[in-house]
NUVEXDREN-48649 format. One record per residue (C-alpha): residue number from 0; x, y, z. Coordinates in steps of 0.02 Angstrom, whole numbers. Example, Ala and Ser with C-alpha at 12.3 -4.5 7.8 and 13.67 -1.06 7.14 Angstrom:
<recs>
 num     px     py     pz
   0    615   -225    390
   1    684    -53    357
</recs>
This chain:
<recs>
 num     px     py     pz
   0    984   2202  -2092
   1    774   2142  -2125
   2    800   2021  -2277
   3    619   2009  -2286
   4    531   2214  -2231
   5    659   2289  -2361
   6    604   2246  -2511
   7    417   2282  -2443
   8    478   2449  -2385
   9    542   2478  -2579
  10    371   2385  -2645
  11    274   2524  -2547
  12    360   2678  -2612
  13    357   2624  -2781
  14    160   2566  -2784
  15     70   2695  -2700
  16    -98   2614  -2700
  17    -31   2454  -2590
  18    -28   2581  -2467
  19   -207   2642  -2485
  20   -257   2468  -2475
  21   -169   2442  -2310
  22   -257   2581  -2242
  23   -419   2532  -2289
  24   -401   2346  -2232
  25   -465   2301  -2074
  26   -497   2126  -2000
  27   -436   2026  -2174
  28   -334   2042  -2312
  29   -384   2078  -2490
  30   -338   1965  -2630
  31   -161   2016  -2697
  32   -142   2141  -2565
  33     46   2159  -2490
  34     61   2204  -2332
  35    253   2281  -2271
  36    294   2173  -2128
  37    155   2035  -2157
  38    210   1882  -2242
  39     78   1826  -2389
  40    -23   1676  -2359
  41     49   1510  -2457
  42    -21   1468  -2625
  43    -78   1316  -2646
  44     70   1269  -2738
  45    185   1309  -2589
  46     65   1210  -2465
  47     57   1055  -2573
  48    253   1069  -2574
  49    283   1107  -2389
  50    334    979  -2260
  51    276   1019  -2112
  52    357    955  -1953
  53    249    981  -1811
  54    359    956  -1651
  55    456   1137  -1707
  56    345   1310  -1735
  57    434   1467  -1765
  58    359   1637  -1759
  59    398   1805  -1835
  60    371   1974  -1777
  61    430   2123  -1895
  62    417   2307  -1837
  63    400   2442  -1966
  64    536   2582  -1951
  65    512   2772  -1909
  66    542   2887  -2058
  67    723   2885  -2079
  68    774   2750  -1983
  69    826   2580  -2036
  70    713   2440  -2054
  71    756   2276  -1885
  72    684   2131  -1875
  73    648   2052  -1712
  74    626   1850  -1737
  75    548   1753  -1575
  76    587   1552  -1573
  77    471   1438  -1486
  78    477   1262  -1483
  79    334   1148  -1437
  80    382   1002  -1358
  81    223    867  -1392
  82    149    815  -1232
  83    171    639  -1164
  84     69    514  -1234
  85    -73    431  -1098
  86    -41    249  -1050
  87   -149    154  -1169
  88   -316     78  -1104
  89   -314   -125  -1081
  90   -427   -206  -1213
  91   -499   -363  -1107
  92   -459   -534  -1193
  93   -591   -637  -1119
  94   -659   -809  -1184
  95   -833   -833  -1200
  96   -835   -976  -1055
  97   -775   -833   -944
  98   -902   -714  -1012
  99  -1051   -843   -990
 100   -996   -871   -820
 101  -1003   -667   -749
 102  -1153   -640   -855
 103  -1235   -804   -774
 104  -1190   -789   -615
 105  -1078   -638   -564
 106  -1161   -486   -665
 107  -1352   -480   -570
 108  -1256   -461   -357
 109  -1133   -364   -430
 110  -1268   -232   -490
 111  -1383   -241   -369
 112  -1245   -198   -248
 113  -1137    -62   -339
 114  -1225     75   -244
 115  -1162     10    -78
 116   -999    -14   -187
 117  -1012    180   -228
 118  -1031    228    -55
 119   -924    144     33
 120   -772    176    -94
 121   -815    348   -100
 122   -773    366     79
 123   -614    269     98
 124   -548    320    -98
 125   -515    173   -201
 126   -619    126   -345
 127   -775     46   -330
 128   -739    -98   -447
 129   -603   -156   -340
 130   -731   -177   -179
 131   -856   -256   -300
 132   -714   -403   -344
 133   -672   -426   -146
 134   -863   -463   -132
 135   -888   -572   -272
 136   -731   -663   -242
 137   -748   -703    -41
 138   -929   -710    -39
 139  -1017   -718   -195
 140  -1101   -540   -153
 141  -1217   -616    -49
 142  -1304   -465     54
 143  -1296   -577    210
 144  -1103   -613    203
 145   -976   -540    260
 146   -827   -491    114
 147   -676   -492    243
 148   -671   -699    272
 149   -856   -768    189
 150   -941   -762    368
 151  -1115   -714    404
 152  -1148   -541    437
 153  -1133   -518    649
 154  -1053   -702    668
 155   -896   -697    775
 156   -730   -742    676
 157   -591   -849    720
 158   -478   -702    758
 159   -643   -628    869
 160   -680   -501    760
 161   -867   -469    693
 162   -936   -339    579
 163  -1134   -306    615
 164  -1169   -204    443
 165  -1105   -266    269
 166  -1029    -84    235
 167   -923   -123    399
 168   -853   -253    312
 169   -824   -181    161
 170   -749    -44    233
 171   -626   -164    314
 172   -613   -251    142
 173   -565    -71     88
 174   -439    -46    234
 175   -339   -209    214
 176   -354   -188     24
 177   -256    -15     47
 178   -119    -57    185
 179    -72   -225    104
 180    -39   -156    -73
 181     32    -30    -11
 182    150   -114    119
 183    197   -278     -4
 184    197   -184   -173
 185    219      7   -146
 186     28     37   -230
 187    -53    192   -181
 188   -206    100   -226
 189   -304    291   -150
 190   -204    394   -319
 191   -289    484   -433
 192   -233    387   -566
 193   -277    197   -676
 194   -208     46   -631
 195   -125    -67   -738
 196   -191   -234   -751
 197    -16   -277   -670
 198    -61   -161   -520
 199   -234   -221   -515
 200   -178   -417   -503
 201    -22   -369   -356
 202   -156   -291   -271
 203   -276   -430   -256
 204   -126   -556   -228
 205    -71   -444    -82
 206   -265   -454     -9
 207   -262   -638    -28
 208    -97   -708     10
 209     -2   -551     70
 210    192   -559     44
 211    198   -758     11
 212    205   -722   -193
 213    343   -593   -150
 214    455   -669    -16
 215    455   -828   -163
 216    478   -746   -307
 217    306   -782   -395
 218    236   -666   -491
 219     55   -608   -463
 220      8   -628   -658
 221    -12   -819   -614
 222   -109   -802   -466
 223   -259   -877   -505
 224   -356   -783   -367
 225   -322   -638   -476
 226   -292   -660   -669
 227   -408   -818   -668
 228   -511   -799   -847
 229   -408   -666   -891
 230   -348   -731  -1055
 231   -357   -897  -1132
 232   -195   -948  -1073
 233   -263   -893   -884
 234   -387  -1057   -875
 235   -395  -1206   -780
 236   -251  -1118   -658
 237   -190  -1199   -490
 238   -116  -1119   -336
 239     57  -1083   -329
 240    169  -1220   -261
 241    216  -1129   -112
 242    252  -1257     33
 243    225  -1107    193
 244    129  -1138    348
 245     41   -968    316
 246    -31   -988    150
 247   -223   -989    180
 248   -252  -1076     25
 249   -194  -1269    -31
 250    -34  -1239   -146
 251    -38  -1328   -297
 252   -257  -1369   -286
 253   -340  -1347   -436
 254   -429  -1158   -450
 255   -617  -1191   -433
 256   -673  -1040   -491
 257   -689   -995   -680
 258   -642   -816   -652
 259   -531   -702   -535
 260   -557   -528   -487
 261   -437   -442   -618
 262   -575   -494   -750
 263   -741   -446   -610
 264   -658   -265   -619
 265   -620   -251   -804
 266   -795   -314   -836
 267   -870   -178   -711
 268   -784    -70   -842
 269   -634      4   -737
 270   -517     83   -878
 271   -362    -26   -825
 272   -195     21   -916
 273    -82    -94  -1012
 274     62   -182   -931
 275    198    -52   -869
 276    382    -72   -835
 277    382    -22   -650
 278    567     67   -678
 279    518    198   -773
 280    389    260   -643
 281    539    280   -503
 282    624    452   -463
 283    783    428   -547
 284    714    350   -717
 285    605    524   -730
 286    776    604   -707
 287    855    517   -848
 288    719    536   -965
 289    706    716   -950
 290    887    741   -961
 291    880    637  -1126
 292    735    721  -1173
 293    823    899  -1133
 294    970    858  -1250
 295    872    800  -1394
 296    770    976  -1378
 297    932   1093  -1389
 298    999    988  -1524
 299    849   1012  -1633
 300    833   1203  -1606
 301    893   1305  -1732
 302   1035   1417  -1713
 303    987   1602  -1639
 304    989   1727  -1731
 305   1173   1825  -1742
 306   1244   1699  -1651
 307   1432   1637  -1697
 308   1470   1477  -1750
 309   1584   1395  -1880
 310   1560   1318  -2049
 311   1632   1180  -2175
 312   1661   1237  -2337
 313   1643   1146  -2492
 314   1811   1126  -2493
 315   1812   1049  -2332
 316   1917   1216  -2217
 317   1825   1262  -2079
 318   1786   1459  -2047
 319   1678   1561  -1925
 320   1523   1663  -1975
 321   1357   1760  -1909
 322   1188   1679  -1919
 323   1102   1827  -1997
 324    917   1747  -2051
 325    834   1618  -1995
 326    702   1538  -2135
 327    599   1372  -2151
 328    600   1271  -2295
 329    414   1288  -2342
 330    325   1451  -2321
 331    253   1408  -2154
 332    353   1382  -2007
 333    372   1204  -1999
 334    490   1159  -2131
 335    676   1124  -2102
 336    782   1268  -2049
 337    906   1362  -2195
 338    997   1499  -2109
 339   1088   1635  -2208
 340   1274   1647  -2114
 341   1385   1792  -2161
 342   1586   1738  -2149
 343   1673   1824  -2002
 344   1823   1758  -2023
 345   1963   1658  -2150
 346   1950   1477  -2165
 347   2038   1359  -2085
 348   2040   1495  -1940
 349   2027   1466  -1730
 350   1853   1368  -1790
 351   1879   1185  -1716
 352   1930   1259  -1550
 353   1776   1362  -1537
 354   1686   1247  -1596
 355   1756   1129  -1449
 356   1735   1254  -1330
 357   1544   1321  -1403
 358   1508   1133  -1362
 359   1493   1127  -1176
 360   1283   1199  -1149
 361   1284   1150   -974
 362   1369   1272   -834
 363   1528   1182   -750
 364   1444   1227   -590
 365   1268   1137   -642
 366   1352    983   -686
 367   1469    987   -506
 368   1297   1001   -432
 369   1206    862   -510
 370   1378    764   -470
 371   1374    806   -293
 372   1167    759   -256
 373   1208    593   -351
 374   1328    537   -221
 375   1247    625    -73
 376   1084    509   -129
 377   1190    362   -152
 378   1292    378     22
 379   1118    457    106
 380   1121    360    268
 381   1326    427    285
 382   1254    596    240
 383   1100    601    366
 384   1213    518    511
 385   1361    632    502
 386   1235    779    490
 387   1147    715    650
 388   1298    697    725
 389   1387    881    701
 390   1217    937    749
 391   1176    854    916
 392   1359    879    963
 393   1311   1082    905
 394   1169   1073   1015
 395   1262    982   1174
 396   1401   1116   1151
 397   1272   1268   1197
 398   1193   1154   1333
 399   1023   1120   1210
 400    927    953   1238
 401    853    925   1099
 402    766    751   1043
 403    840    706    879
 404    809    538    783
 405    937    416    768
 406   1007    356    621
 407   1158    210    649
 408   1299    223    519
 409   1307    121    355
 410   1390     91    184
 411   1270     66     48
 412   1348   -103    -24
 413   1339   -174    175
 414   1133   -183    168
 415   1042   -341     58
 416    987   -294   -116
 417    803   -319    -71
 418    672   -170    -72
 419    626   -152    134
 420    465    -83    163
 421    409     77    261
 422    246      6    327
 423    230     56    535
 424    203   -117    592
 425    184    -64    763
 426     13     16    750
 427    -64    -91    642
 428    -27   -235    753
 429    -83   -147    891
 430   -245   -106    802
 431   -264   -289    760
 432   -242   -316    954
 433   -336   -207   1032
 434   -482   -285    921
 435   -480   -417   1020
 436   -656   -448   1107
 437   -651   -618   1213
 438   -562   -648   1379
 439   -420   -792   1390
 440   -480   -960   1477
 441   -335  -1063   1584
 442   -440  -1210   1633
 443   -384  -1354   1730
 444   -451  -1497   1840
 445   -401  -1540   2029
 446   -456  -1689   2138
 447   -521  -1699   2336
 448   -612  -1768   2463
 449   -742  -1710   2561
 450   -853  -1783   2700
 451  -1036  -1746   2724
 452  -1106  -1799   2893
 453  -1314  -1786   2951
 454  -1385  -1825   3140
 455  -1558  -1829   3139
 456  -1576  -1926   3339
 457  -1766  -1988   3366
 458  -1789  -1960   3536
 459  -1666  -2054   3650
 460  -1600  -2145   3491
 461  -1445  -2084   3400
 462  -1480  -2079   3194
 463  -1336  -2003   3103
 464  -1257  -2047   2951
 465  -1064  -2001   2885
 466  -1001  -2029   2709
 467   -840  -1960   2629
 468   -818  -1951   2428
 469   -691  -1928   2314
 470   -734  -1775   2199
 471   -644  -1714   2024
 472   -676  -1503   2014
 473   -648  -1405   1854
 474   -610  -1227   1861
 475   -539  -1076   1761
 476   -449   -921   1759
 477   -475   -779   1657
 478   -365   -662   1577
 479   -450   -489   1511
 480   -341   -466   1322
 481   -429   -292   1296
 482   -415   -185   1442
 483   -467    -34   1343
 484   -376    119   1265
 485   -310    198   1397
 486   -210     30   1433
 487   -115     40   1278
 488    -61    221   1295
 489    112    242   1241
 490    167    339   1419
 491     93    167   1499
 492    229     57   1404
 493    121    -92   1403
 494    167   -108   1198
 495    325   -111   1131
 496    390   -162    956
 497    536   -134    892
 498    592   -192    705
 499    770   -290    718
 500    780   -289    532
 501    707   -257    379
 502    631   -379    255
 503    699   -411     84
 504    638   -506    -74
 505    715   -657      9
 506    709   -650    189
 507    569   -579    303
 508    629   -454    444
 509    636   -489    608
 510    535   -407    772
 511    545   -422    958
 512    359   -370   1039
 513    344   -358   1231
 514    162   -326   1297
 515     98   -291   1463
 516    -83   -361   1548
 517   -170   -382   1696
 518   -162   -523   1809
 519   -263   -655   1790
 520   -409   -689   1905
 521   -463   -834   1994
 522   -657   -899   1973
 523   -761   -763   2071
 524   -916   -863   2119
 525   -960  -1020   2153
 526  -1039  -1061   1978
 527   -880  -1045   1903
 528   -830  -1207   1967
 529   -896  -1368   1913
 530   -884  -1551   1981
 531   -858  -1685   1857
 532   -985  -1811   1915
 533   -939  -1967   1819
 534   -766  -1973   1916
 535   -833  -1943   2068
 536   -872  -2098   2206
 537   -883  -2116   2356
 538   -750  -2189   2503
 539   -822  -2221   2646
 540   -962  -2241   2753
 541  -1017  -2240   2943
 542  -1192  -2227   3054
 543  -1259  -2249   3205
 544  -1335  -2431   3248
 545  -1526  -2380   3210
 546  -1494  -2335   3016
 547  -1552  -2410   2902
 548  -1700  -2423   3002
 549  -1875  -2364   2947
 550  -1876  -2197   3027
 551  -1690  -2169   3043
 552  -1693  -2190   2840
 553  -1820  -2110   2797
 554  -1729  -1956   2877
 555  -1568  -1965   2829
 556  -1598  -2021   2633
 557  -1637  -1848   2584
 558  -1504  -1751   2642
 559  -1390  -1860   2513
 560  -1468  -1819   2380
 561  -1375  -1791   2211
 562  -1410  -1592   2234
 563  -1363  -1575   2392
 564  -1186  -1695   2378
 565  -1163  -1559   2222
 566  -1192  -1407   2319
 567  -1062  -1462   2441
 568   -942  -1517   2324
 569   -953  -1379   2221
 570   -930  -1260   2368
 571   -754  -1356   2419
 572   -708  -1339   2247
 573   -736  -1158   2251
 574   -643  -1146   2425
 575   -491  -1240   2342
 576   -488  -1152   2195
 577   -462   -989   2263
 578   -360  -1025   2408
 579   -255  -1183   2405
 580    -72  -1135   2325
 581    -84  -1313   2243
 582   -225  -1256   2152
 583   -219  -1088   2101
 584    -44  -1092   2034
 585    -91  -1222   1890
 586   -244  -1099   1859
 587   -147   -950   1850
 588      8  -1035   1712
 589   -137  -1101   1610
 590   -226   -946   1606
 591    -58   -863   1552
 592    -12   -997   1428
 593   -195   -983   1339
 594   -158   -786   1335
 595      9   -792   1250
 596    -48   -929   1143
 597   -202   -814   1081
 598   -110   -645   1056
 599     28   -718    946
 600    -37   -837    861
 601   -206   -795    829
 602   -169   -590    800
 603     18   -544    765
 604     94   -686    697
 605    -42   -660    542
 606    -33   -472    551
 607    164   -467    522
 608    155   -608    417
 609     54   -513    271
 610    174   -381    301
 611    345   -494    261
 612    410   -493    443
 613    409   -657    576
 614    419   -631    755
 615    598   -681    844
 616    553   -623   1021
 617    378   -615   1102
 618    350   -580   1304
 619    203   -541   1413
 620    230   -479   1574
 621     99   -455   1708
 622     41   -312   1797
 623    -81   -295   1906
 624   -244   -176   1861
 625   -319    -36   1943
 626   -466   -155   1977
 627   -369   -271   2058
</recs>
């Protein structure tokens, strides 16, 4: 049955010049012209009248019979579901005090240095804006600083590193900027994709005070290192009142500067998003959205064509019928859908249980299966341990040694509610220590006496002269932290972390690091022992009967001379120092002392600090080199 190519069929027959003007028209249609099978363009009438609804478009496709045969119609639904609306771009709310102050003082470094910024963020892909506020913020862009803690360009930091080119160290910049947001606030600052100003100020807080804001609860949107000038609610801001040993700022000082780097990057015109809810950009919210989405689609699709369903009557029965046209309420597509139903059965018929049954769109077996990865993702670690299990006991049956990783077992409820992190701690602090570039100094001081005695005999006459001091040496031993990289080679097993537990919102987790280095030495040469000359004296004296005599004196004088008493002195030292038990011991535990003391506090204490963890155990043991 064509509702709509029958009466153009009988329209054909019965006008035989319609159908010389459909043979002559090619490319357009003629005023008035009907075409069979071609619906006539809206008047304007019908247009004006129309309501168009542009998330539905239906299209129509008629084929002309053969002679003889009866007209079909062929009708092709699609539905064209509008594509998802981009995050909206942030519209900067700055004051004009915060203008006045990049214009006057931030705008002229920043763009005399944005080709370096170019470069350099080019090659380790984060925006260039970003590295622009780093600069500005820790060094004022100053071509002779250094971005990564305000130092000169080439001078030696506290933690001994030292960057000889200003790309160096914003490629550090870069480095940290990257592992930090992405270790304390899941940013994958190297995406393909804008930042929301919320993004943006996280990862700045992260740069500046690593986890600190986190592991307390304060939120980076009144960090004044980042949102500073921001808005005019975002002035005169102070550092948060955090009371931790690690923050590298005062808490609670007043904010010096009139801007932070969330406004240096909007003003280097970096198309920052609006604030997003971070929810809706996990796994699972994408899962629920489409499934809402999915259900909204299929209820707004028309019925298709010749399918059952059932009907309500004016008189309220209920009885089953045939969808057997499908039409739109204007003449276009877009209007609201009218379909023609022919009854297939008597009212108040089986239509509420069909309808009941008719209800379920979704296969049994689709829903099971959705069921089933729910809970699999929910009980995961059960899942991935009691897979590992059957499997190495699989493998152990048919005599296979196979390396598999180890997952312990665990209820979901039994871990804290905190997010843990997936950061590998262990290289990066063994990156941070095999930057290391000074040796370890165990000084300490030791006391003796020596005796210095000089005959000079005149002839027949004895001259001689004998004096013994009391002498204060001062001498070190050095420990060498950076062996090189064939030290630290995991078959070696002079590094070893391992991660007791994992950090949470509330608490940081817990590691136990052992390390391995070479013994120390003692001083090598002679100059690497001094004598401490203001303690020094001497304790007693003896000579022959002619001294102090004329020419007994004037011989014996010079050979106690202040350089030559040194010499000596320094020489026992030296002796002492690398020899005498009593001696070297107190050498060696200071030497060990001042290398513990560096590597922890100095390099990992810092490193897994920024990354929300504290260090419960720490060891060095000593081995002795191939040097040695």
């Amino acid at each position: 049955m064509a509702p709509t190519a029958a009466p153009a069929a009988s329209e054909q027959a019965a006008h035989p010049q319609a159908t010389q003007q459909q043979a002559a028209y090619s490319g357009g249609q003629s005023q008035g012209a009907s075409i069979p099978g071609v619906f006539a363009p809206p008047t304007a009438d019908a247009a004006a009248t129309a309501t168009p609804t542009p998330a539905v478009t239906t299209a129509y496709t008629y084929a002309t019979p053969h002679p003889g045969a009866t007209a079909s119609t062929t009708t092709n639904y699609q539905r064209q579901v509008p594509r998802r609306a981009a995050a909206a771009r942030y519209q900067p709310q700055f004051t004009t005090a915060m203008t006045t102050a990049y214009f006057a003082n931030a705008k002229g470094p920043l763009g005399h240095g944005e080709h370096l910024y170019r470069d350099v963020a080019g090659q380790t892909g984060i925006p260039w804006q970003l590295l622009a506020a780093c600069d500005w913020m820790q060094c004022k862009a100053q071509p002779r600083f250094s971005p990564v803690h305000g130092e000169k360009i080439g001078a030696v930091n506290s933690d001994g590193t030292s960057y000889a080119t200003k790309s160096a160290a914003l490629g550090q910049c870069a480095s940290d900027l990257i592992e930090l947001a992405a270790a304390v606030y899941g940013i994958d600052l190297t995406a393909r994709r804008r930042l929301s100003v919320r993004a943006l100020a996280d990862a700045f807080a992260a740069f500046r005070w690593g986890a600190l804001l986190l592991r307390h609860g304060v939120s980076a949107m009144e960090f004044p290192y980042s949102v500073a000038g921001l808005t005019a609610q975002h002035q005169k801001m102070h550092w948060p009142m955090i009371n931790d040993p690690a923050a590298p700022d005062r808490p609670g000082a007043r904010f010096r500067e009139p801007f932070g780097a969330v406004p240096v990057v909007l003003s280097l015109d970096y198309p920052a998003t609006v604030l997003t809810d971070r929810k809706r950009r996990q796994p699972v919210f994408w899962f629920l959205s489409w499934l809402r989405r999915r259900r909204s689609d299929r209820a707004a699709q028309p019925a298709p064509y010749r399918e059952q369903v059932t009907v309500q009557l004016a008189d309220g029965q209920l009885a089953r019928g045939r969808v057997v046209e499908q039409r739109a309420g204007g003449d276009d597509a877009d209007g609201a859908y009218h379909p023609t139903i022919v009854m297939v059965g008597d009212p108040a018929g089986p239509g509420p249980q069909d309808q009941r049954r008719r209800r379920r769109r979704v296969p049994r077996l689709a829903v099971w299966s959705i069921a089933v990865v729910i809970v699999a993702l929910f009980f995961r670690r059960v899942v991935a341990w009691a897979v590992l299990t059957a499997l190495s006991a699989t493998l152990h049956l048919f005599g296979v040694n196979a390396s598999l990783p180890h997952v312990s077992f665990g209820w979901p409820w039994s871990s804290s509610s905190g997010s843990t992190t997936t950061t590998l701690v262990g290289p990066i602090v063994l990156q941070k220590i095999e930057g290391i570039d000074k040796p370890a100094l165990g000084t300490d001081t030791f006391n003796f006496v020596f005796t210095r005695k000089v005959t000079k005999n005149i002839g027949f006459l004895p001259c001689w002269y004998s004096a013994s001091f009391y002498a204060v040496g001062k001498a070190s031993a050095t420990v060498d932290l950076n062996p090189g990289t064939a030290w630290w080679k995991p078959s070696t097993g002079h590094y070893q972390l391992r991660v007791l537990s994992q950090p949470t919102t509330s608490t940081p987790g817990r590691l136990a690091i052992t390390m391995a280095l070479p013994l120390p030495q003692l001083p090598q040469s002679v100059h690497d022992v001094s004598i401490d000359n203001t303690l020094s004296s001497p304790v007693s004296t003896d000579h022959s009967w002619t001294y102090p005599g004329l020419a007994c004196g004037a011989l014996i004088r010079p050979q106690f001379a202040q350089s030559a008493l040194y010499a000596q002195a320094q020489t026992e030292a030296f002796t002492q120092a690398t020899t005498l038990p009593s001696v070297t011991k107190p050498l060696i535990a200071a030497a060990e002392n001042e290398a513990a003391t560096i590597v922890k506090d100095n390099f990992i204490v810092p490193t897994v600090g920024a990354l929300n963890y504290s260090v419960t155990s720490f060891s060095i043991r000593w081995v002795a080199s191939a040097g040695n």
